[in-house]
PAMI-528496 format. One record per residue (C-alpha): residue number from 1; residue in one letter; x, y, z. Coordinates in Angstrom, 1 decimal. Example, Ala and Ser with C-alpha at 12.3 -4.5 7.8 and 13.67 -1.06 7.14 Angstrom:
! PAMI-528496
- 1, A, 12.3, -4.5, 7.8
- 2, S, 13.7, -1.1, 7.1
! end
This chain:
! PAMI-528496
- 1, X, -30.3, 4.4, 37.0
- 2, X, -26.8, 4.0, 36.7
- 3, X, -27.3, 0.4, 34.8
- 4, X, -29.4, 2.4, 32.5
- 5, X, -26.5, 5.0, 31.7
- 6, X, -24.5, 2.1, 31.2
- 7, X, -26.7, 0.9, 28.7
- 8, X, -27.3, 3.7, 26.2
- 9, X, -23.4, 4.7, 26.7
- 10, X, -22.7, 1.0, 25.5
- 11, X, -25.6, 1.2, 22.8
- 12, X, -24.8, 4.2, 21.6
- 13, X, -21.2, 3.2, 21.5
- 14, X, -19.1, 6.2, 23.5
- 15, X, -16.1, 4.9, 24.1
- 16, X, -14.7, 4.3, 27.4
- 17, X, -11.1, 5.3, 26.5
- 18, X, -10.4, 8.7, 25.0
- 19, X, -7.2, 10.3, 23.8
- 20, X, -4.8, 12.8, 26.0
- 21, X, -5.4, 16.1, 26.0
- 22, X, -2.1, 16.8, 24.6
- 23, X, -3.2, 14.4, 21.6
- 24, X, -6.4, 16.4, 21.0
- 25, X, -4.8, 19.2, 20.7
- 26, X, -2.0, 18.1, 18.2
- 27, X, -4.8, 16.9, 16.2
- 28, X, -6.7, 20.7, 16.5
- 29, X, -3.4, 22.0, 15.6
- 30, X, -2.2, 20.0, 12.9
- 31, X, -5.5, 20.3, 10.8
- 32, X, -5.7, 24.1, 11.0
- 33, X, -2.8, 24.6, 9.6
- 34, X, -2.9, 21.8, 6.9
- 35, X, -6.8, 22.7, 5.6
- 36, X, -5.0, 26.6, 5.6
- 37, X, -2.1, 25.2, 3.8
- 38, X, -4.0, 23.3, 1.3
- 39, X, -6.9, 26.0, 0.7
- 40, X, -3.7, 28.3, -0.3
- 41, X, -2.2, 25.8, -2.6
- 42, X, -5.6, 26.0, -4.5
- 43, X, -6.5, 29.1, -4.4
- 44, X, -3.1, 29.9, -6.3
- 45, X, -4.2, 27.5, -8.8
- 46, X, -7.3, 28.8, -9.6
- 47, X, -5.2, 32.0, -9.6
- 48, X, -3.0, 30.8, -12.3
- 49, X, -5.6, 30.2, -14.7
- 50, X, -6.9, 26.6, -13.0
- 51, X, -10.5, 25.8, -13.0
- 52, X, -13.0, 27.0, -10.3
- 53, X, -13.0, 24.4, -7.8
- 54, X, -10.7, 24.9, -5.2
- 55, X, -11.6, 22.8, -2.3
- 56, X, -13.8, 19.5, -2.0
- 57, X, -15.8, 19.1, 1.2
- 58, X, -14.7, 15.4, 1.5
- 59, X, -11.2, 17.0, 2.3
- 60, X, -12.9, 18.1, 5.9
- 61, X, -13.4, 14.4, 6.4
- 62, X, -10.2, 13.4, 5.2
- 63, X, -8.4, 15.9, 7.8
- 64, X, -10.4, 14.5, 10.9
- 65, X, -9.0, 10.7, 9.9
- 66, X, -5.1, 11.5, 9.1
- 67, X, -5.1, 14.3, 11.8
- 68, X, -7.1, 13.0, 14.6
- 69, X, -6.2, 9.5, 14.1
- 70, X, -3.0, 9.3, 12.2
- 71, X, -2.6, 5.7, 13.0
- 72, X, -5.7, 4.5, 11.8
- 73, X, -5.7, 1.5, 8.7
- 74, X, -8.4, 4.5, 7.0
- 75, X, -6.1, 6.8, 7.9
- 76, X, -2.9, 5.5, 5.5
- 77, X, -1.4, 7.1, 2.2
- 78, X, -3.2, 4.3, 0.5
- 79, X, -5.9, 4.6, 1.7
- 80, X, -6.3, 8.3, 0.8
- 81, X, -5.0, 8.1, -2.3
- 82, X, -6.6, 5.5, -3.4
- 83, X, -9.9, 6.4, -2.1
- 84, X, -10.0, 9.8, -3.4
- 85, X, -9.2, 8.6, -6.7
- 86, X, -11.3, 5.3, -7.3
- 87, X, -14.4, 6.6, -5.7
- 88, X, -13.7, 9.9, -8.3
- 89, X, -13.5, 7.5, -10.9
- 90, X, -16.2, 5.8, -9.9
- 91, X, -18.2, 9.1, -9.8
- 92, X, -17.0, 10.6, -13.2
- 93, X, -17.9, 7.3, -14.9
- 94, X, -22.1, 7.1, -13.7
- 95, X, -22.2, 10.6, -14.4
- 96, X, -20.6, 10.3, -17.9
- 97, X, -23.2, 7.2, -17.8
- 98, X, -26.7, 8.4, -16.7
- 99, X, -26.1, 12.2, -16.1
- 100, X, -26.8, 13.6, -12.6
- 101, X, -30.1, 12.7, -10.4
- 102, X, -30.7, 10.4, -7.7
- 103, X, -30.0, 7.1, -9.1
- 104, X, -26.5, 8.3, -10.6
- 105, X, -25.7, 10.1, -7.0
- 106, X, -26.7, 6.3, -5.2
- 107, X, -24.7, 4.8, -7.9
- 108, X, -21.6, 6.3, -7.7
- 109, X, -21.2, 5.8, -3.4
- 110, X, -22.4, 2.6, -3.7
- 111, X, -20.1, 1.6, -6.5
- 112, X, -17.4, 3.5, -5.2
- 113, X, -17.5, 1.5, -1.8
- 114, X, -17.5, -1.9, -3.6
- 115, X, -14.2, -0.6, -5.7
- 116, X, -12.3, 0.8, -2.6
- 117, X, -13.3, -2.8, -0.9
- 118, X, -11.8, -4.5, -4.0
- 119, X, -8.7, -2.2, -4.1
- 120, X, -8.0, -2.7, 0.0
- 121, X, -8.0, 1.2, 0.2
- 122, X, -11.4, 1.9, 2.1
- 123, X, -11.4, 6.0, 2.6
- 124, X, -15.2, 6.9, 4.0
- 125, X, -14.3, 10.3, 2.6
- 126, X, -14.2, 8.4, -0.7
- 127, X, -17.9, 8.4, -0.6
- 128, X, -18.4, 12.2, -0.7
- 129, X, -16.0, 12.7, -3.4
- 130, X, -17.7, 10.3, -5.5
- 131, X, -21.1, 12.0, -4.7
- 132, X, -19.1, 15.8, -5.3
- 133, X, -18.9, 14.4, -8.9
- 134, X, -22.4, 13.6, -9.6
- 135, X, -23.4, 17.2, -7.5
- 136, X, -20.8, 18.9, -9.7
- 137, X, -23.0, 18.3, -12.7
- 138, X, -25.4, 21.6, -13.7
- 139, X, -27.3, 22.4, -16.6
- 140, X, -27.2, 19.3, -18.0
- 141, X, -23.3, 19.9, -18.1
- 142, X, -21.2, 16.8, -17.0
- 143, X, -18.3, 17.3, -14.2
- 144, X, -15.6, 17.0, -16.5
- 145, X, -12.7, 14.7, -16.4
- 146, X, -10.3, 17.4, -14.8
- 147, X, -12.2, 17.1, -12.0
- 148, X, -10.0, 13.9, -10.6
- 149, X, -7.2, 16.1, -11.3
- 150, X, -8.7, 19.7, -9.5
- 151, X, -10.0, 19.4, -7.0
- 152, X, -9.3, 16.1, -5.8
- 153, X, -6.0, 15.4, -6.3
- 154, X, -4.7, 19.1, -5.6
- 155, X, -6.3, 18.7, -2.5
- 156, X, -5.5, 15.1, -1.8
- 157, X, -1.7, 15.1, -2.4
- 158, X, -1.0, 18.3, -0.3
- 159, X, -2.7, 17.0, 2.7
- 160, X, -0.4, 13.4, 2.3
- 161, X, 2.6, 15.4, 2.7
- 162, X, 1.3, 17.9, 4.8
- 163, X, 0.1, 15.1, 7.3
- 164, X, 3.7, 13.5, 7.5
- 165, X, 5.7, 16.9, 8.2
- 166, X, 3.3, 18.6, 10.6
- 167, X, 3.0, 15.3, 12.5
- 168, X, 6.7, 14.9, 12.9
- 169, X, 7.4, 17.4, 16.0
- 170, X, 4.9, 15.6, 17.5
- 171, X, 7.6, 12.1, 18.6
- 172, X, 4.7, 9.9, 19.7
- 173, X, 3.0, 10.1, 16.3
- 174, X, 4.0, 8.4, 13.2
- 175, X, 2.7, 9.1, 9.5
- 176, X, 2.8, 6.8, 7.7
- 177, X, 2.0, 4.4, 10.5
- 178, X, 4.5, 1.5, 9.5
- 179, X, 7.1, 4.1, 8.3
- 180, X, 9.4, 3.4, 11.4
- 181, X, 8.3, -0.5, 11.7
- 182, X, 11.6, -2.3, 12.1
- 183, X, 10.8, -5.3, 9.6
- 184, X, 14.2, -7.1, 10.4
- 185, X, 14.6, -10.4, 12.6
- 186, X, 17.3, -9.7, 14.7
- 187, X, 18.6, -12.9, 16.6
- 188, X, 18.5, -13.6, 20.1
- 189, X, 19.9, -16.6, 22.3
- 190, X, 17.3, -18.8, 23.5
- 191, X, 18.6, -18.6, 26.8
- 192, X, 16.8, -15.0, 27.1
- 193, X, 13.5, -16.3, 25.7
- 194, X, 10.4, -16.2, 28.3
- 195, X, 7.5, -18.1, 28.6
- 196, X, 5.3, -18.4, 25.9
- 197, X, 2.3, -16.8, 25.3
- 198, X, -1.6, -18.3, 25.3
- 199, X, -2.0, -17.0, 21.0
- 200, X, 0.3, -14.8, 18.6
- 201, X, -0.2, -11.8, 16.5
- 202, X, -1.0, -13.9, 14.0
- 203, X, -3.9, -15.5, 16.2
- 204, X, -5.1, -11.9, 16.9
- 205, X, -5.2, -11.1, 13.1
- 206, X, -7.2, -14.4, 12.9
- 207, X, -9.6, -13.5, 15.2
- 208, X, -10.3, -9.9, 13.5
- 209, X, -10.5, -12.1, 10.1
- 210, X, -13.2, -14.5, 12.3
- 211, X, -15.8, -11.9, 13.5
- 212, X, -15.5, -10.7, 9.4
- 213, X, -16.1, -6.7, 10.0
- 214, X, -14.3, -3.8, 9.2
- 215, X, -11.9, -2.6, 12.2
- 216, X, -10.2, 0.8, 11.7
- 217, X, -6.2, -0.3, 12.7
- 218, X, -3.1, -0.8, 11.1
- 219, X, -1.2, -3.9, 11.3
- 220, X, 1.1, -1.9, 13.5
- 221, X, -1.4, -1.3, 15.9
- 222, X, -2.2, -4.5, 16.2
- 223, X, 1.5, -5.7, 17.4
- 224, X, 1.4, -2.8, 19.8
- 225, X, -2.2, -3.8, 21.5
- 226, X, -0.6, -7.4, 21.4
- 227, X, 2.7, -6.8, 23.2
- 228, X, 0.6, -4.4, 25.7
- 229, X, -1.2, -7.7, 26.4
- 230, X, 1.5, -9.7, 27.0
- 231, X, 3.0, -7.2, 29.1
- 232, X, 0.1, -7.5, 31.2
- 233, X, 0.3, -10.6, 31.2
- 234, X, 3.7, -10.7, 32.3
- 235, X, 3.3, -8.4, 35.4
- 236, X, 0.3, -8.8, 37.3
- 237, X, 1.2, -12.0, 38.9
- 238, X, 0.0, -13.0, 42.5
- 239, X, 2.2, -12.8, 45.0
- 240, X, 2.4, -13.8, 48.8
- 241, X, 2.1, -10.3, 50.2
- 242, X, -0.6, -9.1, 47.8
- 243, X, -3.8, -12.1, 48.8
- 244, X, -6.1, -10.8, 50.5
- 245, X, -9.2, -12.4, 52.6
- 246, X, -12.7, -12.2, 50.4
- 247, X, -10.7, -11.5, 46.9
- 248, X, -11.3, -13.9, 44.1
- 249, X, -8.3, -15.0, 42.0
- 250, X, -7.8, -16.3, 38.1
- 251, X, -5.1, -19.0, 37.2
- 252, X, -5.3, -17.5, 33.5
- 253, X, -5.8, -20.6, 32.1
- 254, X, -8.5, -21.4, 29.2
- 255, X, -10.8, -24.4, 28.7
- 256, X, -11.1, -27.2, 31.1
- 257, X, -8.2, -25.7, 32.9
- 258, X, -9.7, -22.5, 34.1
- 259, X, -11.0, -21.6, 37.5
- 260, X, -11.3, -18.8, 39.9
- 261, X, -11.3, -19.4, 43.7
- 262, X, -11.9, -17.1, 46.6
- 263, X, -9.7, -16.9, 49.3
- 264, X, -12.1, -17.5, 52.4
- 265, X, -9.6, -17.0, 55.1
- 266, X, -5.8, -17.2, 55.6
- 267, X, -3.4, -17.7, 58.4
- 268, X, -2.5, -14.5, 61.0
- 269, X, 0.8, -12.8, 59.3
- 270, X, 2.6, -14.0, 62.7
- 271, X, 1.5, -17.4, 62.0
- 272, X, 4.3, -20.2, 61.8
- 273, X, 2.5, -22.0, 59.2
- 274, X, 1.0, -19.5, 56.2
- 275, X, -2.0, -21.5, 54.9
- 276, X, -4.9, -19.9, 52.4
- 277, X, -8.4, -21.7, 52.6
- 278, X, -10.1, -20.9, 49.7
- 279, X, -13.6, -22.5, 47.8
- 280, X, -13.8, -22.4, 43.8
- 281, X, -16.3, -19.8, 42.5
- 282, X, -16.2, -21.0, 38.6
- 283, X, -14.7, -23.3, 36.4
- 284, X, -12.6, -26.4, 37.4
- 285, X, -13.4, -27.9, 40.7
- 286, X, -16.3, -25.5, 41.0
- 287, X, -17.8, -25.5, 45.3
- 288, X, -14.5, -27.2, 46.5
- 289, X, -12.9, -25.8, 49.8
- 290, X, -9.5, -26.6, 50.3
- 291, X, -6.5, -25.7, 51.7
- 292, X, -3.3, -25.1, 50.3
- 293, X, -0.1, -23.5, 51.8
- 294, X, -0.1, -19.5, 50.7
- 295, X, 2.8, -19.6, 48.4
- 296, X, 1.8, -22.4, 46.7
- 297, X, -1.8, -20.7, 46.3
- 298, X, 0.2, -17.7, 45.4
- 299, X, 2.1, -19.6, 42.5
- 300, X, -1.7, -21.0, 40.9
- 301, X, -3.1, -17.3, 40.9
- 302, X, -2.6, -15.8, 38.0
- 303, X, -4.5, -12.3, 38.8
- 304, X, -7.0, -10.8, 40.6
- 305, X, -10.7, -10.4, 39.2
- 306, X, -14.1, -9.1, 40.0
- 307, X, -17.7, -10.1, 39.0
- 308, X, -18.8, -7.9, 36.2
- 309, X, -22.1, -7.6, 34.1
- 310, X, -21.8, -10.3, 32.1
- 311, X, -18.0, -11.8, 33.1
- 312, X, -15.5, -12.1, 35.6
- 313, X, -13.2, -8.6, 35.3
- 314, X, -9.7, -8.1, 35.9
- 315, X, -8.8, -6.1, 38.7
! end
């Protein structure tokens, strides 16, 4: 039963990690008050003398991405602007083409998604404004030009600034993403550097280019997920104190070079002579038993791990 859980939780794709509370409720907060602060912006245009339209329903959208996830690559200024305004393009141009109906309203996503693509700036909100123009148009009257100008931009350049001042009393979040990114080299003495590490952020962002799919995260975020790995990396070494009878251990390594070997039994603590026997589970020198004196066992183990569904788990 519990396997089967697993399975529609993993099929169905809830995520394992979830934000803090504290970070749900900025994101509660923070939208209220900018979809209030925005809805009274327009409502003093139309006011003024504006046209009717005061707030598009893609907006809703766009205040779950910059709100909820702030640091998100579909979250960015760019993003939004550009989105909003390509995909309104997009959308006033098929219906100044075929009108309104069915084929204009598939038209104008579709077409809209190939120009945010082409213009780096993919907004999935993009897609409803685009549609808003082709729904827009009503006895046989076209949405007219304006509209990129009211609603979308009146309600797209509001929520760009209102997402970068009601996010600031909130330190750890950043709008734009990159805005604090410290893009200077500053020099250090090679006697401070540390090992190296196994790949580079620039193998990471390979590796995202490789498996060719649309991931929502900044470069930014990237670094940060990187440098949490090597951090990891860093700390969770063996030591003497921590192996323990039954556990298996990783030496980290890749390739040919990797193994994991089970510590079968080890020497009393009061023993004059601390010795580990252990037999190789997987990889390199797989069914070997051997013995090897603990510290020196100690130094090969890189980390603890666990057998999981389908691979060996870090503890």
């Amino acid at each position: 039963m519990k396997n089967t859980w697993w399975t529609i939780r993993h099929v169905m794709g809830v995520p394992v990690h979830t934000p803090s509370w504290r970070e749900q409720l900025a994101a509660v907060l923070t939208s209220a008050v900018g979809i209030a602060i925005v809805a009274w912006i327009a409502s003093q245009w139309t006011q003024t003398g504006g046209s009717h339209p005061v707030l598009i329903a893609s907006l809703g959208a766009t205040a779950v991405l910059v709100f909820a996830v702030p640091h998100g690559a579909l979250s960015q200024p760019w993003a939004v602007l550009g989105g909003h305004t390509i995909s309104a393009l997009v959308g006033l141009a098929v219906v100044h083409t075929l009108g309104g109906g069915n084929l204009a309203a598939a038209l104008a996503v579709s077409l809209a998604i190939g120009a945010m693509h082409l213009a780096k700036c993919i907004h999935p909100p993009g897609g409803a404004t685009a549609l808003s123009a082709v729904l827009a148009v009503h006895d046989d009257a076209l949405t007219p030009w304006s509209f990129l100008l009211n609603p979308v931009w009146l309600n797209v350049l509001p929520i760009l600034a209102l997402t970068y001042v009601l996010n600031l009393p909130f330190p750890w979040r950043r709008y734009p993403a990159n805005l604090h990114s410290h893009l200077a080299v500053q020099p250090v003495s090679t006697a401070q550097l540390g090992h190296e590490l196994p790949f580079t952020e620039k193998n990471l962002a390979q590796a995202l280019n490789d498996i060719d799919a649309m991931i929502d995260i900044s470069d930014d975020q990237l670094q940060a997920i990187y440098q949490a790995l090597a951090r990891q990396q860093e700390n969770t070494h063996v030591t003497v104190a921590t192996l323990a009878d039954g556990a298996y251990y990783s030496n980290g390594q890749s390739g040919d070079s990797w193994a994991i070997r089970q510590v079968i039994d080890s020497s009393e603590p009061q023993a004059r002579k601390q010795q580990v026997i252990y037999k190789t589970i997987a990889g390199a020198g797989k069914g070997e038993i051997r013995v090897l004196p603990r510290e020196q066992f100690a130094r090969w183990a890189r980390y603890e791990v666990v057998p999981g569904q389908e691979r060996w788990e870090r503890v």
